[in-house]
C-alpha positions in Angstrom: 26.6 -6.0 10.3 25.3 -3.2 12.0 24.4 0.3 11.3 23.9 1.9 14.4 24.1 6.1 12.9 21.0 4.9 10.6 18.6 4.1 13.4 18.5 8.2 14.3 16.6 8.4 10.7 14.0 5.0 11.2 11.2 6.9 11.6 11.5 9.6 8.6 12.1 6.8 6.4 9.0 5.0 7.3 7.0 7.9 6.5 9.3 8.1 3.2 8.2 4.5 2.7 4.6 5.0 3.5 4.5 8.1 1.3 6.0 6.2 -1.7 3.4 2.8 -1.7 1.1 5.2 -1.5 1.6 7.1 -4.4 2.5 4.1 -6.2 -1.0 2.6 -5.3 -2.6 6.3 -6.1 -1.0 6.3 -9.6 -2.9 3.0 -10.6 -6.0 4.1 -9.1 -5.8 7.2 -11.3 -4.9 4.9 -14.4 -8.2 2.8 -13.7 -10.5 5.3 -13.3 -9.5 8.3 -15.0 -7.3 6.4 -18.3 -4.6 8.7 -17.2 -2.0 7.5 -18.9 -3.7 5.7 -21.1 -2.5 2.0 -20.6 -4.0 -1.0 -23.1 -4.7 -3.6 -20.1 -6.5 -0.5 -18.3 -8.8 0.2 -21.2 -12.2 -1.7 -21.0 -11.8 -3.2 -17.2 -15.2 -4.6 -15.7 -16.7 -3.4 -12.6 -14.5 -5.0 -9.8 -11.4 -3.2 -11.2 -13.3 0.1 -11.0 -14.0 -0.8 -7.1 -10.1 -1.4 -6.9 -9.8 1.7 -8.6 -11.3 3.8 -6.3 -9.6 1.7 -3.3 -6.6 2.4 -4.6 -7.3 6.2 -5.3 -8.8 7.4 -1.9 -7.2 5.1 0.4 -3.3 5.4 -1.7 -4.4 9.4 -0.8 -4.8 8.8 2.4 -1.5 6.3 2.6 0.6 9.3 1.4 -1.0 11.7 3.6 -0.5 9.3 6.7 -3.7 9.8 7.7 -5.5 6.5 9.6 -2.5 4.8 8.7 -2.6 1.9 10.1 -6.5 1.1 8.8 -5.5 2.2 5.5 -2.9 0.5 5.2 -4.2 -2.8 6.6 -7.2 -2.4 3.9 -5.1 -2.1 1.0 -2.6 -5.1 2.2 -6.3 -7.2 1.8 -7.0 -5.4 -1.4 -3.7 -6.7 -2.6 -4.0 -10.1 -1.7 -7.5 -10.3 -2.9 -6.2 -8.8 -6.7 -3.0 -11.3 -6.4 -5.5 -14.7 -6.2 -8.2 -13.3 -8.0 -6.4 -11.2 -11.3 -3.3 -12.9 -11.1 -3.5 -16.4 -9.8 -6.5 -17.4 -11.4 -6.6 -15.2 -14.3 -6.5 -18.4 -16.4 -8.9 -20.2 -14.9 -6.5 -23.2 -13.8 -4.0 -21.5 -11.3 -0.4 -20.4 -11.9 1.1 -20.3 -8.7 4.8 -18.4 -9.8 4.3 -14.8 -9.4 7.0 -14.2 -12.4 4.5 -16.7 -14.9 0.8 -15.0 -13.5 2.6 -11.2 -13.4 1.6 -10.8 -10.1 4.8 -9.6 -8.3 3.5 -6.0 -8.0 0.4 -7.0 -5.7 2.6 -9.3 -3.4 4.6 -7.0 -2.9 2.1 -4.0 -2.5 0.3 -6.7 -0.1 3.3 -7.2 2.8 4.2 -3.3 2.0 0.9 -2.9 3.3 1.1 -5.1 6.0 4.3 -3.3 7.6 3.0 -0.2 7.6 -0.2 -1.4 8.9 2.0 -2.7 12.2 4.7 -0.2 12.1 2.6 3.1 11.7 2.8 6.0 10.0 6.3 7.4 10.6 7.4 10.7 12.7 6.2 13.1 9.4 2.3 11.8 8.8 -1.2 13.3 9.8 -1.8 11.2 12.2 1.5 12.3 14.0 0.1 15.4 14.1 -3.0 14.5 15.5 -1.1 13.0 18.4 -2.5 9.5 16.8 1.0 7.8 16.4 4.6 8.0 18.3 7.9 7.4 17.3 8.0 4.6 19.7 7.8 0.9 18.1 3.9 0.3 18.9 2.6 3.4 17.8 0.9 5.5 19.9 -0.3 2.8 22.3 3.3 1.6 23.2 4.1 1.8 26.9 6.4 4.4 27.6 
């Protein structure tokens, strides 16, 4: 089936996407480092969450600003991956490979999230639009034209 009155709106609704993972990923950042809201699991964390805290604060910032998009972006798909093996998969020691047993859906899905937008860009309404830094074309602002 196709949709063909839909593809007119592609690129506000990547930077609608973009804008949303980001504050998603800015929201956890803030409940790492700052306790805001105060959540049980995020209450004594060890140093490495902190790190992923502050990943997740700045770079989640700049994800909903669209600002170097595509780097962002492409950092906190590795973030994710890296939190899915190493909190989720092997929080156990012995690895739980089902993302529904190890309750790491969230990352996997913050990882290819990540991943898009790190290929697809920013959208039409980002900074780095402004900036001249990204088109509407598929490619970004280094598609032929």
């Amino acid at each position: 089936m196709n949709f063909p009155y839909l593809t007119r709106f592609q690129p506000v609704l990547l930077s609608l996407f973009r804008f949303i993972t980001g504050l998603l990923l800015f929201q956890y950042g803030v409940a790492k480092l700052f306790k805001f809201p105060a959540l049980p699991y995020f209450a004594d964390i060890p140093p490495l969450i902190y790190a992923a805290g502050a990943i997740e604060l700045v770079l989640g910032a700049a994800l909903m600003l669209g600002l170097f998009t595509r780097l962002t972006a492409f950092i906190l798909s590795g973030e994710m991956a890296f939190a899915y093996f190493m909190g989720h998969m092997f929080k156990t020691g012995t690895p739980v490979f089902l993302p529904l047993l190890n309750g790491g859906t969230a990352a996997i899905l913050f990882c290819f999230a990540c991943l898009y937008i790190s290929s697809a860009g920013g959208g039409s309404v980002s900074v780095d639009s402004l900036m001249g830094n990204e088109s509407d074309a598929p490619g970004g602002a280094y598609a032929r034209r």
